[in-house]
N, C-alpha and C positions, 0 to 999 in steps of 0.2 A: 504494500500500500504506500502511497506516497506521504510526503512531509503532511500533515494534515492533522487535524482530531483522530484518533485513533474510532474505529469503529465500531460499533455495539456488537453486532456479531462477529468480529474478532476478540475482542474483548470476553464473551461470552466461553465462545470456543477455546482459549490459551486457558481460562480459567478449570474449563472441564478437561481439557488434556492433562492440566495440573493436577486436578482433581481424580483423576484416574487413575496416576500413576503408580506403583507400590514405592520405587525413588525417583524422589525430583530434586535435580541438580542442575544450579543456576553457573556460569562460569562470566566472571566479570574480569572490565578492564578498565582501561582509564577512563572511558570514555564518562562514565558512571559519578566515577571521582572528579571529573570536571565541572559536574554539576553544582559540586561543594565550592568551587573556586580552586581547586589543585590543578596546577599547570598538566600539561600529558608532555610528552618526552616527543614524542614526534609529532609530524604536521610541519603547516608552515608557522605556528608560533609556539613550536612545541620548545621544549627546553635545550635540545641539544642542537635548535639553532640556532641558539644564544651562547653554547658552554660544551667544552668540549668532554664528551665523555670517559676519551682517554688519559685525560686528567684529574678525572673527578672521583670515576666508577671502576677503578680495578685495582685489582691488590697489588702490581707492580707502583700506579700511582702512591698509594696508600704507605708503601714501603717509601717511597723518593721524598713523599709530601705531606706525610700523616695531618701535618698542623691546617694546610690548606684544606685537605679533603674534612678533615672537620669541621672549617669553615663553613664549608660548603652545605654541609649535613644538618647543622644546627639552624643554618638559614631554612631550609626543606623542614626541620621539624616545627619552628615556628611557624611556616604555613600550613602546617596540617592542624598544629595545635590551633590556629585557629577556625579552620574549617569546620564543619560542622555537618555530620551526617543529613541528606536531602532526601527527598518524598523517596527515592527509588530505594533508597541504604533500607530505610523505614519499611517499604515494604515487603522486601526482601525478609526480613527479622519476622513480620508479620506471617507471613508466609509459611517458614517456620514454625511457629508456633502452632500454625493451624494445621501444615500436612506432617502428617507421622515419619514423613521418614523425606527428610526435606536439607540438604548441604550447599552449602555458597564453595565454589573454587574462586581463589580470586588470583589474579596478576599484581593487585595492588600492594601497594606496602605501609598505606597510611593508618590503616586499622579502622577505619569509618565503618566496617560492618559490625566491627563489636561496638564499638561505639554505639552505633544504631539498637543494639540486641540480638544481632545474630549468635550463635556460641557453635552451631557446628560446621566451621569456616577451615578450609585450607588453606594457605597461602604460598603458591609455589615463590616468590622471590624474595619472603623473610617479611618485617615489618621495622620500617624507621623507627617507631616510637621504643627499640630495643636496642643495647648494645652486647657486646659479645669479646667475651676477652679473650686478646690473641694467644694466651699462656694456657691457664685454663680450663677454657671453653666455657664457663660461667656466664648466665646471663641474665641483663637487670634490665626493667624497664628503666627509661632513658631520665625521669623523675628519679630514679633512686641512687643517681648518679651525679656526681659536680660538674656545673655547666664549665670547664677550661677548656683550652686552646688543645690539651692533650688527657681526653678523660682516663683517667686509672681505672684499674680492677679495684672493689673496697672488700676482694677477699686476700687476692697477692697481691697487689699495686702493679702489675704490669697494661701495657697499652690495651684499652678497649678499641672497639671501629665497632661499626655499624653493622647491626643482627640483618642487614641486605646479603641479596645476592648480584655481585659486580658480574659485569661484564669480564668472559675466560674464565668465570667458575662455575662449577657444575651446582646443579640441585642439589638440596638435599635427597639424600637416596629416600628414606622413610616417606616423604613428601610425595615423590614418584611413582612409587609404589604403590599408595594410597590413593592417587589421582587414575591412575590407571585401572584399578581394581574398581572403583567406583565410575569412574567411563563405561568399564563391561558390562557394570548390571544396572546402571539408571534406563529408566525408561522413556524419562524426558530428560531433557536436556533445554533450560534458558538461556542463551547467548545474550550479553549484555554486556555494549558500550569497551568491543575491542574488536579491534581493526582481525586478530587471528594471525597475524605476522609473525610472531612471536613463540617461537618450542621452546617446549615442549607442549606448552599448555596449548598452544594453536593445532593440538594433534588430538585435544578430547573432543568435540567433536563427531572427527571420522572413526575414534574405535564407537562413540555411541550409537553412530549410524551404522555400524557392522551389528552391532545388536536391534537394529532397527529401532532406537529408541524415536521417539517423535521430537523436532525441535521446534523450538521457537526463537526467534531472535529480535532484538531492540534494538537496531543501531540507526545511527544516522546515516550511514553510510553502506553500500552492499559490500559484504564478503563474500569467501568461495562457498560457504556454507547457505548462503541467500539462496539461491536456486531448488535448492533440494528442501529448504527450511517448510514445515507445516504451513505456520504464521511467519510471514517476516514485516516486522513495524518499522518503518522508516518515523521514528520519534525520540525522543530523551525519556529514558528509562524512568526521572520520576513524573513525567507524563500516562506513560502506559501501566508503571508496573503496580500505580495506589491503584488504580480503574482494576487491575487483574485482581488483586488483595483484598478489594471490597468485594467482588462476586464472592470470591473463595468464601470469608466471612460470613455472606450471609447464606449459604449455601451448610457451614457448620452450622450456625444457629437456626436455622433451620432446623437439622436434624435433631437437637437438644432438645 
């Protein structure tokens, strides 16, 4: 469907497809998080055409420039710390709450979906709001640590960095494994507010559609996955996705 008010019988149908599912797995990206005010990374006014990434975002950086790259980071947390989870984070948690067996994958790192109330959230690329000490492996949310130039460990005082995943490091394995395993047996699958550019996560998906799970998707934009999508909403996810949350809703209390 085009840019537009999302439409009552799609609307209706994403919510029964939701409704149906025995798991429903939404897989989010920045696009989501833009809503909040968090820049996205690519585009033409994404961040890293402003900042280069091979300075900012990898551990050979990190090693040459620890001080700069925490610069860098602390500016990033201060704009998440003020962002504030929007209708989509919101409905998403909603969502949750109502289907039984219901998990957010996210690309994100700002943590908006806990924020919002989600709790059964994966995060394949880590979360800003954490650090991680390079000694070890100890990790504090980013409050329980001293804002300096070069945050310590407060269990051995060795260099903390950021609970991210840079660019030339792998996943976490556990994360992976968990994301795939969950690809195999959802039976929906929501697409929201990511380009799909991006693997691993740009790989769940095609194994959902190997199981024929049904998908839906909210972007502004077409992916490779547009074509094949059940529903696909050309709209801002917290456009469409209160409108889905509200059916769902009155669909449980209904049944009460």
């Amino acid at each position: 469907m085009s840019e537009s008010d999302p439409e009552n019988s799609l609307i209706e149908k994403a919510a029964s497809l939701i409704r149906e599912a025995g798991k429903a797995t939404a897989l989010t990206g920045a696009g989501i998080s833009a809503e909040s005010g968090i820049p996205t990374f690519r585009g033409k006014d994404g961040l890293w055409q402003k900042y280069d990434p091979e300075e900012l975002a990898t551990e050979s950086a990190f090693r040459q420039n620890p001080e700069r790259v925490w610069e860098w980071y602390w500016f990033r947390i201060d704009l998440v710390r003020k962002a504030k989870p929007n209708p989509g984070h919101l409905a998403l948690a909603e969502m949750e709450r109502l289907h039984p067996d219901f998990m957010v994958m996210t690309q994100n790192v700002d943590g908006l979906h806990f924020r919002a109330g989600s709790r059964n959230v994966l995060e394949f690329h880590g979360n800003i709001m954490r650090a991680r000490c390079t000694s070890c492996g100890r990790k504090f949310d980013v409050d329980e640590i001293k804002r300096e130039k070069l945050p310590r460990c407060p269990e051995c005082g060795d260099l903390l960095r950021p609970d991210v995943v840079w660019f030339g490091e792998s996943l976490d394995p556990d994360v992976l494994e968990k994301a795939d395993k969950r690809a195999r047996e959802t039976d929906l699958l929501l697409v929201v507010g990511t380009s799909l550019l991006v693997y691993p996560a740009a790989s769940i998906p095609l194994l959902a559609k190997e199981r024929e799970a049904r998908i839906i998707e909210v972007n502004l934009e077409e992916t490779y996955i547009s074509a094949e999508a059940d529903i696909s909403f050309r709209n801002k996810a917290g456009e469409v996705l209160p409108l889905i949350a509200e059916r769902l809703r009155r669909y449980y209390e209904n049944r009460s």
